[in-house]
C-alpha positions, 0 to 999 in steps of 0.5 A, spaced: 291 013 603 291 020 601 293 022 608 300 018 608 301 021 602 301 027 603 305 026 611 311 022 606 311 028 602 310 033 608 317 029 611 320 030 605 319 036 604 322 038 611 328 036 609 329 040 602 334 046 603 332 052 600 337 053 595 341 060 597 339 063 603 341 056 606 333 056 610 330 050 611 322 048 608 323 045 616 326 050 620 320 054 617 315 048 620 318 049 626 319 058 627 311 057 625 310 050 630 314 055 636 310 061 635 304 060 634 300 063 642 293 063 642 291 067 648 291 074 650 296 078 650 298 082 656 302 088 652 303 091 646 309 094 642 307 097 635 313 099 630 310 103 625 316 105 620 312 111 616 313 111 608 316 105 609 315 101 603 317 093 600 321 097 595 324 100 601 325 094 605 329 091 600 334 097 599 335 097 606 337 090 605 342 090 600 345 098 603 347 093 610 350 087 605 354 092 602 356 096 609 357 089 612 358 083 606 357 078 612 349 080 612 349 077 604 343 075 602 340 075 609 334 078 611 333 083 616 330 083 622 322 085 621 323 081 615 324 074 619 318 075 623 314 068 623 307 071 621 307 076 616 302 079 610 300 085 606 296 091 609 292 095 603 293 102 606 288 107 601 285 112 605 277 114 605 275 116 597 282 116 595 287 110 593 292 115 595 294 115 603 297 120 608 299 119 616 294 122 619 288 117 616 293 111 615 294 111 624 288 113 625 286 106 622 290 102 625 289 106 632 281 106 631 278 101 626 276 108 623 278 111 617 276 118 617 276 124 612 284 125 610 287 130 614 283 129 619 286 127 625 280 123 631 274 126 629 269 122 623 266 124 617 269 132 618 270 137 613 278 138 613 279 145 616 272 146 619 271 150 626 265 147 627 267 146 634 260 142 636 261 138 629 268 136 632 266 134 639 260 130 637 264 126 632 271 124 636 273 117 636 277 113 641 284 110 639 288 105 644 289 111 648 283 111 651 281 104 650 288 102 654 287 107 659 279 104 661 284 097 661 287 099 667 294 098 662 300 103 661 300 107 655 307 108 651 309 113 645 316 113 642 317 118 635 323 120 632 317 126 630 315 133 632 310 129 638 304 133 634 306 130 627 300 125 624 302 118 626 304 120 634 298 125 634 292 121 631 293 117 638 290 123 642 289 129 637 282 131 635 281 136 630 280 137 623 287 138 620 293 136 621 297 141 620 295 145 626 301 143 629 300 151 634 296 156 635 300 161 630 297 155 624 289 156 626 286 161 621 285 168 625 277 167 627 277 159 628 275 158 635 279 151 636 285 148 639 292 146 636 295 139 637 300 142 641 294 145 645 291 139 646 297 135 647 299 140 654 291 139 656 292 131 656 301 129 656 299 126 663 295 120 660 300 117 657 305 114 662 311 115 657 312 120 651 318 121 648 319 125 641 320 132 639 316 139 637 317 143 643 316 149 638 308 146 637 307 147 645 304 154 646 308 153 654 314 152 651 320 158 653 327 156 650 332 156 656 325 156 661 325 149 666 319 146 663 317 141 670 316 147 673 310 148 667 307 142 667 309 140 675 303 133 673 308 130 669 316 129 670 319 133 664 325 132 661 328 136 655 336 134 654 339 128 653 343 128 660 335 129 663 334 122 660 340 118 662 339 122 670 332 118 669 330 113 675 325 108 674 320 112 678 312 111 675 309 116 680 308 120 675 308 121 667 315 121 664 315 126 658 321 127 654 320 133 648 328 133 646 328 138 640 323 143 638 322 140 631 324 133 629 330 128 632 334 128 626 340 126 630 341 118 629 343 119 622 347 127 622 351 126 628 349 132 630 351 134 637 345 137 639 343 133 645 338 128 643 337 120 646 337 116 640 331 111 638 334 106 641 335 108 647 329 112 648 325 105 646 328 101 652 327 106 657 320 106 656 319 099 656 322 100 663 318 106 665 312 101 662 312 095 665 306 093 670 301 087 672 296 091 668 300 091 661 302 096 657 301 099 650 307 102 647 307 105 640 314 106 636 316 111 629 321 112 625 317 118 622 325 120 619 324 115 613 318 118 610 321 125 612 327 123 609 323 120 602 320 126 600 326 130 600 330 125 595 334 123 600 335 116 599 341 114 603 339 118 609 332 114 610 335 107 608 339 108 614 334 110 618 330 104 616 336 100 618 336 104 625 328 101 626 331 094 624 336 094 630 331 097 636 326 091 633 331 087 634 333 089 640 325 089 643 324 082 641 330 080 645 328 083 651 320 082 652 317 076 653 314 073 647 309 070 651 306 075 653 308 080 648 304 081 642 310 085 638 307 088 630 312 092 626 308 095 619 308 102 615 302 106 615 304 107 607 310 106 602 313 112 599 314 113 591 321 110 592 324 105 586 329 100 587 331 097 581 336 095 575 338 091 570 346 092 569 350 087 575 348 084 582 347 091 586 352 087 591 358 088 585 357 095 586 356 101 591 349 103 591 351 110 592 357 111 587 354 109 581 359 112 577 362 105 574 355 103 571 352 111 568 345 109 571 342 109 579 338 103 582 335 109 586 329 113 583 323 117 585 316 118 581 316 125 584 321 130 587 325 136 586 332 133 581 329 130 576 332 124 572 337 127 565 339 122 562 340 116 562 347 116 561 349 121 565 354 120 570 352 120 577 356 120 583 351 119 589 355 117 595 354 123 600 349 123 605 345 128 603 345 126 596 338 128 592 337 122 588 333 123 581 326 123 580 321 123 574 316 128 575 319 134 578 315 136 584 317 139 590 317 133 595 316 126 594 310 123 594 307 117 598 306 110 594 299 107 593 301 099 594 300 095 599 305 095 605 309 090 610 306 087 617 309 082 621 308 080 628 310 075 634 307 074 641 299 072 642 295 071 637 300 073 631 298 069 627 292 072 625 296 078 621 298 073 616 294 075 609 292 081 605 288 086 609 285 093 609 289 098 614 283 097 619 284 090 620 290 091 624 286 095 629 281 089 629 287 084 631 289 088 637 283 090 640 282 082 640 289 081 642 289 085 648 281 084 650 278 090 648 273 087 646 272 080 648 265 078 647 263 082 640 270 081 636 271 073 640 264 071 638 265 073 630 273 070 629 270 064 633 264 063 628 269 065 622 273 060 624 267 055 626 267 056 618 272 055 616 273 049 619 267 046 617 267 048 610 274 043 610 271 037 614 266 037 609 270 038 603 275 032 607 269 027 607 
C-alpha cells in the first residue's frame, strides 16, 4: 500500500510547475533519469573558475539579466548541470584557502602545506632539496600519462601560477615563479624552470607568463629554443596551427597573464574560448584525454575590487562551458565545472529587485548591491552617492587591505558524463580528486572495491528499514 501511495504522489508531483522559473518537478526527473552513466569515462574536461564563489555566481546571473533582459530569472549555464553539490575547500591547519593547496587537492587527494606546490608536509620556502625530492607527490599529470591519455591545460594565468603549476610544479613556494625570486643561496628550481624541463609531457598547453621562463628572449623564435615541442607565441601562430599530434603544442601568448577577454586589448592573444576548442582538437585520441580549463582572472580581478571585470570573466567561463557540453560526447566525457575558493565578495540588497536598477550605476538607490570584506577603497557611508559604471571601477570594501582576500565557504561542483552522479553532496576538496581517479580507472581496484562496499551499504541499510 505504502508503495502506491507514494507512486500516486511521485505522479502528481511530476506534474507540479515550479512557479517562476517555469521548470517542472518532471523535467528534473527526467534531466536526472537521461544523465545518469555509471561506467568509465574514457575523458576528462576539468573547468576550475578561481575565486569563483556562490555569491559570485549569483551576480553573474543577474549582471547577464541586466545585459540581455531575455536571460530574466534563468540560470547559467554550470548551474544547469544535472549533478550538483557543495566542496568545503579549507586547506591543512586553517579554514583559510589559497590555490596552490586547493588544486593540489583536486589533482592529487592531497592537501599539502599552503604555499606549497606538489610536495607533502615541507616547510614553506625550505631549500632542503633532498626533503623535496623525497616528499613529491603525482597529480593527474602523471597519472594520465602512466594511462596511455593525453594531458591538456588551458589558463588565462601566467602558466606558473598556483591552479596550472600544481599540475607539475614541486617546490616549496608558489611564489617562486623565476629564478630572480629564489632567495640568493637556495639551490632549487623555479616553477618556470621546471615548467622548460617537463612542457613536453603535456600534449597541449595554452596560457601566459613567458616572462617566468628562464629562455624567454623578447622578439627571439621560442621553437628554435624548445625544438621538442611546437611552440606558439602570437595569436596568428594559433590560428596558423594544424591539427598535427606529433608533438606537444605550446602556446605562451603573454609574458604575464591574458587579460584580454575583458580589456579588448590589441595585444594578440587567443581568447579562452578559442583556446579551450583547439585543444580539444589537438587532444582527442583512442586512449582519452585530461583537459584542465581556468579562469584565473575572476580571482585576480576580486582581489583588486574590481567587480565588473570578474563578473564578466565569470560570464566569459559560462559560455566555453557551454560550448564544451555542446561538443563532447557526454557519453564518454566526464565534464566537472568547480572553484578551487570563493573570494570575499557580497552580493546583497534590501531596497528594490536588482533587475529595476543597473548593478553598476548605483546613483538612484545611494547604496551598492556589491561589497567586498577586504580591499583597497573602503566603504564611507551609507549615503554616499556612488556611481560605479566603469569597467575599471573599485568597488568598497569594509576593512581596508591592499587587496581582497578569499572566502572560507564551501564552493560550487557540478558535473555531467560518467559517473557524474557521484559529486552530488557535501565534500571535502580531496574528494573530487577521488571521483576522478574512479572515473577514469586510475584506480580500479582500491577505490572500486570501497565505492562498491559503501554502496552495498547503503542499500542494505534501506532494505533493512523497507522490511
Amino acid at each position: 500500500m505504502d508503495f502506491w501511495i507514494s507512486s500516486i504522489c511521485l505522479t502528481i508531483a511530476l506534474d507540479f510547475i515550479v512557479k517562476g522559473s517555469g521548470e517542472t518537478v518532471k523535467d528534473r526527473f527526467n534531466q536526472l533519469k537521461n544523465a545518469y552513466r555509471d561506467r568509465e569515462a574514457k575523458n576528462l574536461i576539468l573547468f576550475i573558475g578561481d575565486g569563483m564563489g556562490i555569491s559570485s555566481i549569483s551576480a553573474a546571473r543577474a549582471l547577464r539579466a541586466q545585459q540581455d533582459p531575455s536571460k530574466l530569472e534563468k540560470l547559467l549555464n554550470l548551474e544547469k548541470l544535472p549533478y550538483t553539490g557543495l566542496i568545503d575547500t579549507h586547506c591543512k591547519g586553517t579554514f583559510a584557502a589559497e590555490s596552490a593547496c586547493t588544486a593540489s587537492a583536486m589533482y592529487s587527494g592531497i592537501k599539502p602545506t599552503p604555499n606549497t606546490l606538489g610536495v607533502r608536509d615541507i616547510e614553506v620556502t625550505s631549500c632542503d632539496t633532498e626533503k623535496i625530492k623525497k616528499s613529491q607527490f603525482n597529480t593527474i599529470l602523471e597519472l594520465a600519462k602512466k594511462s596511455k591519455m593525453k594531458v591538456g591545460v588551458v589558463t588565462n594565468t601566467r602558466i606558473t601560477h598556483a591552479t596550472p603549476a600544481a599540475l607539475y610544479a614541486k617546490t616549496s613556494s608558489r611564489y617562486w615563479y623565476s629564478p630572480s625570486d629564489i632567495p640568493t643561496n637556495c639551490d632549487v628550481e623555479s616553477i618556470g624552470e621546471q615548467f622548460e624541463k617537463r612542457m613536453h609531457e603535456f600534449d597541449v598547453a595554452f596560457g601566459g607568463g613567458l616572462k617566468d621562463l628562464p629562455s624567454y628572449i623578447a622578439g627571439k623564435n621560442m621553437s628554435s629554443t624548445f625544438p621538442s615541442v611546437n611552440f606558439l607565441a602570437t595569436a596568428k601562430e594559433f590560428e596558423r596551427l594544424k591539427l598535427d599530434n606529433s608533438k606537444p603544442v605550446i602556446g605562451l601568448f603573454a609574458k604575464n597573464h591574458l587579460y584580454n577577454a575583458i580589456n579588448k586589448f590589441d595585444d594578440h592573444e587567443p581568447s579562452l574560448s578559442s583556446m579551450v576548442s583547439k585543444a580539444i582538437d589537438l587532444l582527442e585520441n583512442k586512449y582519452g584525454y585530461v583537459l584542465v580549463v581556468e579562469n584565473g582572472l575572476i580571482d585576480i580581478h576580486h582581489h583588486e575590487n574590481l567587480a565588473q571585470k570578474s563578473l564578466n570573466e565569470l560570464l566569459v567561463l559560462d559560455d566555453v562551458i557551454n560550448q564544451t557540453l555542446e561538443r563532447v560526447n557526454l557519453d564518454d566525457t566526464l565534464v566537472i565545472v568547480t572553484a578551487d575558493h570563493s573570494t570575499s565578495f557580497s552580493f546583497s540588497g534590501y531596497y528594490h529587485g536588482v533587475f529595476e536598477y543597473p548593478m553598476f550605476n548605483q546613483t538612484i538607490l545611494n547604496t551598492s548591491f556589491i561589497i567586498y570584506a577586504y580591499g583597497s577603497k573602503v566603504f564611507q557611508s551609507h549615503d554616499e552617492k556612488q556611481v560605479l559604471d566603469d569597467i575599471n571601477d573599485r568597488f568598497p570594501a569594509m576593512i581596508h587591505e591592499r587587496w581582497g582576500q578569499h572566502g572560507m565557504d564551501n564552493v560550487y561542483i557540478g558535473g555531467d558524463g560518467p559517473r557524474a552522479f557521484l559529486l552530488t553532496g557535501v565534500h571535502e576538496q580531496t574528494y573530487i580528486f577521488k571521483v576522478i581517479e574512479y572515473a577514469l580507472g586510475f584506480n580500479k581496484l582500491s577505490t572500486a572495491t570501497s565505492l562498491i562496499a559503501t554502496t552495498a551499504t547503503y542499500f542494505i541499510l534501506n532494505v533493512l528499514e523497507f522490511y
